[in-house]
C-alpha positions in Angstrom: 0.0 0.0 0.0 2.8 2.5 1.1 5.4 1.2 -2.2 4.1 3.7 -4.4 5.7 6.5 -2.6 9.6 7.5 -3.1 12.0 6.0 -0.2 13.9 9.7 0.1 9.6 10.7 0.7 9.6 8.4 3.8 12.9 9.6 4.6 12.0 13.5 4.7 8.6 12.4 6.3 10.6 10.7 9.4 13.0 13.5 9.7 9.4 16.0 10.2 7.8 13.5 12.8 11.0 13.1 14.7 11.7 16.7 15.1 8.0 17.2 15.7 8.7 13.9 18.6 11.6 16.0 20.3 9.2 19.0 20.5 6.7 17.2 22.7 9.5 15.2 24.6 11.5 18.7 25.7 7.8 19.5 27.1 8.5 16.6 29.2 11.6 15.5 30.2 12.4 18.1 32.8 9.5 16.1 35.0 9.7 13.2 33.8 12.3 10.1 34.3 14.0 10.2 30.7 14.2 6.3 31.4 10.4 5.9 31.7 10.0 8.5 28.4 11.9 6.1 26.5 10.2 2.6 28.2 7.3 4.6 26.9 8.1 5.4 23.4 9.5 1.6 22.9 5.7 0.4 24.3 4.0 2.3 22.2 5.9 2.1 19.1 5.8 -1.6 19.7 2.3 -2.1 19.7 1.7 0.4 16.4 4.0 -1.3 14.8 2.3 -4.9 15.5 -0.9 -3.4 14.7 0.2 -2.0 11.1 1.9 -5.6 10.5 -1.3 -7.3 11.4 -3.5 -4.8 9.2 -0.9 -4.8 6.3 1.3 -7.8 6.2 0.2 -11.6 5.7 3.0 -13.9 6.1 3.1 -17.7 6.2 6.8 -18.3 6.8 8.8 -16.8 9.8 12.4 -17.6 8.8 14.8 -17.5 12.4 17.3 -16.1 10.6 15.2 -13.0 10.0 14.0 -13.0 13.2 17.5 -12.4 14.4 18.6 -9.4 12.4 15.3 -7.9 13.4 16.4 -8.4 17.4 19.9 -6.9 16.8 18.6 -4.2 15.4 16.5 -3.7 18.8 19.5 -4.6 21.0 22.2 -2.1 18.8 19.9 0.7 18.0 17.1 0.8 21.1 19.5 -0.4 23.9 23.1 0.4 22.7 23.3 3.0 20.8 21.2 5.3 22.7 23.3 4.1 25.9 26.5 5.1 24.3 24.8 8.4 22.8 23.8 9.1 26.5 26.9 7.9 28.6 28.9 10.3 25.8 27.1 13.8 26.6 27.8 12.8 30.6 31.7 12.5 29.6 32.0 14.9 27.0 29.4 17.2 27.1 25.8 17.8 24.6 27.4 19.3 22.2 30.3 17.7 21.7 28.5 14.6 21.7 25.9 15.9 19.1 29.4 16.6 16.8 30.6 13.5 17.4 27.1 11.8 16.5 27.1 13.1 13.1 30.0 10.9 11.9 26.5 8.4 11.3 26.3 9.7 7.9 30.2 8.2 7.2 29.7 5.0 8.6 26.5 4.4 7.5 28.1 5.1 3.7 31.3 2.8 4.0 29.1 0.1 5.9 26.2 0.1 2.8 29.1 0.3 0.3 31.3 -2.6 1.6 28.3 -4.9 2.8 25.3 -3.7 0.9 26.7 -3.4 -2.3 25.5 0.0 -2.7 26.9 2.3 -5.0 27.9 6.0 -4.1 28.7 8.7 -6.5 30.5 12.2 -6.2 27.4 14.0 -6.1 25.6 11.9 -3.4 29.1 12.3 -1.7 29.4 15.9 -1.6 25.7 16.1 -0.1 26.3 14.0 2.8 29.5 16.0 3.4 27.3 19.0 3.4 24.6 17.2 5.4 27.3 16.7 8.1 29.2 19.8 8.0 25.5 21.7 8.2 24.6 19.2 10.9 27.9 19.9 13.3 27.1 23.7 12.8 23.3 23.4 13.9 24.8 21.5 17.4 27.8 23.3 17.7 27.8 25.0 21.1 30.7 27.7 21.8 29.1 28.6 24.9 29.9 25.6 26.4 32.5 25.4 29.2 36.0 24.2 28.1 37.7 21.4 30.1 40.1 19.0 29.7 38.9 15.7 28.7 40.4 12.4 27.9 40.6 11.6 24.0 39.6 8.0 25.0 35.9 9.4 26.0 35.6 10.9 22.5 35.3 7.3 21.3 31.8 6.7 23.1 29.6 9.3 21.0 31.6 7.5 17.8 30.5 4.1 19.0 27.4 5.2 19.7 26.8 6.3 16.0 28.3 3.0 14.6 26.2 1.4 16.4 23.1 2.8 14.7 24.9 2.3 11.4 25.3 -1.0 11.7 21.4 -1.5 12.1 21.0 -0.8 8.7 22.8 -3.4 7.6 21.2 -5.6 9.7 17.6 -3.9 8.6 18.4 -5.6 4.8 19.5 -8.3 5.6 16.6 -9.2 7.7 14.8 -8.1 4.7 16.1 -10.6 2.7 14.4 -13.6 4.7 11.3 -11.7 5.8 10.4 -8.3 3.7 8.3 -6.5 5.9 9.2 -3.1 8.0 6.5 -3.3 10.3 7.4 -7.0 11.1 10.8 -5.9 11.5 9.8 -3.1 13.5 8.0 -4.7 15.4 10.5 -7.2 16.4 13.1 -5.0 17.4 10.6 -2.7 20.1 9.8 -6.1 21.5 13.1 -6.4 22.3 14.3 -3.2 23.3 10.9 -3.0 25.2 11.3 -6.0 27.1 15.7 -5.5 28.2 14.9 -1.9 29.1 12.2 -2.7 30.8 13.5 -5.6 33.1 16.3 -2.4 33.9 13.7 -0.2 34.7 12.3 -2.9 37.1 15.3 -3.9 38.5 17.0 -0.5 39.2 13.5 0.3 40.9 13.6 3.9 39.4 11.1 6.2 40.5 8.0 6.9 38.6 6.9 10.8 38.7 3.1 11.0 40.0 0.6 10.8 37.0 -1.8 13.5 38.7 1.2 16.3 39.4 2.3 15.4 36.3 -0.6 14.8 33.4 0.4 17.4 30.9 4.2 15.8 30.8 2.6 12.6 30.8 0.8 13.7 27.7 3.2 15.5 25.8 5.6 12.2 26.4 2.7 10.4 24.9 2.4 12.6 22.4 5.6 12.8 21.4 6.3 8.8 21.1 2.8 8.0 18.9 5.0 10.6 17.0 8.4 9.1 17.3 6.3 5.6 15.9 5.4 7.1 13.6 9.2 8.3 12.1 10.5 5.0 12.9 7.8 3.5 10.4 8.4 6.0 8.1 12.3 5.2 8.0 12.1 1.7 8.3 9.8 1.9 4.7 12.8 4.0 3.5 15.2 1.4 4.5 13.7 -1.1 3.1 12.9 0.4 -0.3 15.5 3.0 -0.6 19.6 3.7 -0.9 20.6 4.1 2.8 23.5 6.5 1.5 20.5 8.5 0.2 18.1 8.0 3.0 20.3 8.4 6.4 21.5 11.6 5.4 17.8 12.5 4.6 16.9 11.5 7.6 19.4 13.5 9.7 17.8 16.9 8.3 15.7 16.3 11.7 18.7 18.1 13.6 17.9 21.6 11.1 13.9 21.0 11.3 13.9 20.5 15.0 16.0 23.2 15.7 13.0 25.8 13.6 10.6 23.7 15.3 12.1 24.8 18.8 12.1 28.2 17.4 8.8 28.7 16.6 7.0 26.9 19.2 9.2 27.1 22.2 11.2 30.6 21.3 13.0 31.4 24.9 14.7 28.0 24.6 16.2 28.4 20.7 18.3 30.9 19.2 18.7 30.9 15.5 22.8 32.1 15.3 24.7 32.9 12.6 25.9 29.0 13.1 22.6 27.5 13.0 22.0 29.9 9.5 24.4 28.5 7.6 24.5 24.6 9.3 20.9 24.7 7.8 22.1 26.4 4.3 24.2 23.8 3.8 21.9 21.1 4.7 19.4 22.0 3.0 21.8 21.8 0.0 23.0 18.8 0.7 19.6 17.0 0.6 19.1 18.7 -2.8 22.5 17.2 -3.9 21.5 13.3 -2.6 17.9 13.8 -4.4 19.0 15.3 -7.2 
C-alpha cells in the first residue's frame, strides 16, 4: 500500500515526525524520568508497529534467521546505541556529543558500500558531506564550558553512532528472509521493550506521579505516537531506498527541530549565525542526494 511513494519521501517524512517527537518530549523531560520516556516510546511504538503488520502484512513463513537481524537491530539501535549516545554527553558534554554523532552519515556510507553493495557517486558524496558539516554547525555549542577531557571518552559518541549504522545493515538483511518493515519493527521494540524494561524494574527507578504530572505525561505520549510514527516512516525508506540517500535524509531532523524549537518554544532556541548556515548547507545537501 505504502510502495508507491519515493523512499527519500519516507525519509524527509521521518525527519518531520522526529523533530515534531523532540518538540513534545522537551515539554517533558524536565519532570519526567528520561528512562520511563523512553520505556514509553519503545511500548508504544511496539504495539503500532504490531498493529500496522497485522492490518498490512500476511506472512506464512517466519524464517529464524530474520528474526534475528530484526532483534539486533533492537538490541544495537534501542538499547546500545542510545546508551552510548547518552553515557557520551555525561563524559564529553551535549554538544560535543551531538558533533561526534554526526560521523552516522560516514559509517552508514562505508558500511552500505562494503556490505550492501550499494553504489555512491560524487554528487551523493558531496551532499552527505554537506549534510554533516550543516549538521555539526546546527549543534555546535561555543558557549559551552572548556575542560580537559580524555581523548579516550571521545570514542563513546563514535560508537554510539556506529552502532546505529550498523542497524541498517542488519535492517536488509533481515529483509532478505522476511520483507516486511512493520514486522521488523515490530520485532526489534519487542526487544528493546522487554531489556529496558526488566532495567527499569530492577533498578527500581522512581515513577513521577501521574496527577502532578498529566500534561508531561501527555506530551511524552504525544511525542512517542509521533516518534512511531518516524520509525515506520524510516524503516519503509530502508527497506525500499539507498541508505547513503536515505540516512543523510533522515538526519535533516537536527535543522527542522531546531526551527521547530524556534517557533513553538522561542525562549529555549536561538537561531545564530551557526545555526543559519549549518541549515544552508543542509538544506543543500539534501538537494544534492535527491538530485
Amino acid at each position: 500500500m505504502f510502495d508507491i511513494l519515493h523512499p527519500n519521501f519516507f525519509a524527509l517524512g521521518s525527519a518531520f515526525l522526529i523533530a515534531t517527537a523532540r518538540i513534545f518530549y522537551q515539554k517533558s523531560l524536565g519532570l519526567i524520568n528520561p528512562t520511563l520516556v523512553v520505556l514509553i516510546a519503545n511500548i508504544i511504538s511496539f504495539f503500532f508497529a504490531t498493529g500496522m503488520f497485522l492490518f498490512q502484512d500476511s506472512y506464512e513463513h517466519w524464517p529464524l534467521k530474520g528474526i534475528l537481524w530484526f532483534l539486533l537491530v533492537g538490541v544495537f539501535g534501542s538499547l546500545l546505541g542510545r546508551y552510548l549516545g547518552l553515557l557520551s554527553q555525561r563524559l564529553i558534554g551535549a554538544s560535543r556529543s551531538s558533533i561526534w554523532m554526526q560521523t552516522v552519515l560516514i559509517w552508514s556510507s562505508i558500511l552500505a558500500v562494503f556490505f550492501l553493495n550499494e553504489s555512491i557517486d560524487f554528487r551523493e558524496a558531496f551532499g552527505i558531506c554537506l549534510i554533516m558539516v550543516g549538521g555539526i554547525l546546527l549543534v555546535i555549542d561555543k558557549n559551552e564550558r572548556k575542560r580537559n577531557i580524555s581523548l579516550i571518552y571521545y570514542s563513546v559518541p563514535i560508537l554510539s553512532a556506529l552502532s546505529f549504522a550498523v542497524t541498517f545493515v542488519f535492517r536488509r538483511y533481515g529483509f532478505e528472509y522476511i520483507p516486511s518493515s512493520t514486522f521488523g519493527m515490530s520485532v526489534s521494540y519487542f526487544i528493546a521493550t522487554l531489556i529496558m524494561g526488566s532495567i527499569f524494574i530492577t533498578n527500581k527507578i522512581e515513577i513521577a506521579s501521574y496527577k502532578n504530572n498529566r500534561g508531561a505525561f501527555k506530551n511524552a505520549f504525544f511525542g512517542s505516537v509521533f516518534n512511531a510514527l518516524a520509525s515506520f516512516c524510516f524503516w519503509m525508506a530502508v527497506q525500499n531506498g539507498k541508505v547513503v540517500e536515505v540516512v543523510p535524509i533522515g538526519r535533516l531532523s537536527v535543522l527542522i527541530v531546531i526551527l521547530f524549537s524556534w517557533f513553538f518554544l522561542r525562549k529555549q532556541e536561538l537561531i545564530t549565525f551557526y545555526v543559519v548556515i549549518g541549515g544552508i548547507l543542509s538544506v543543500l545537501g539534501a538537494f544534492f542526494i535527491v538530485s
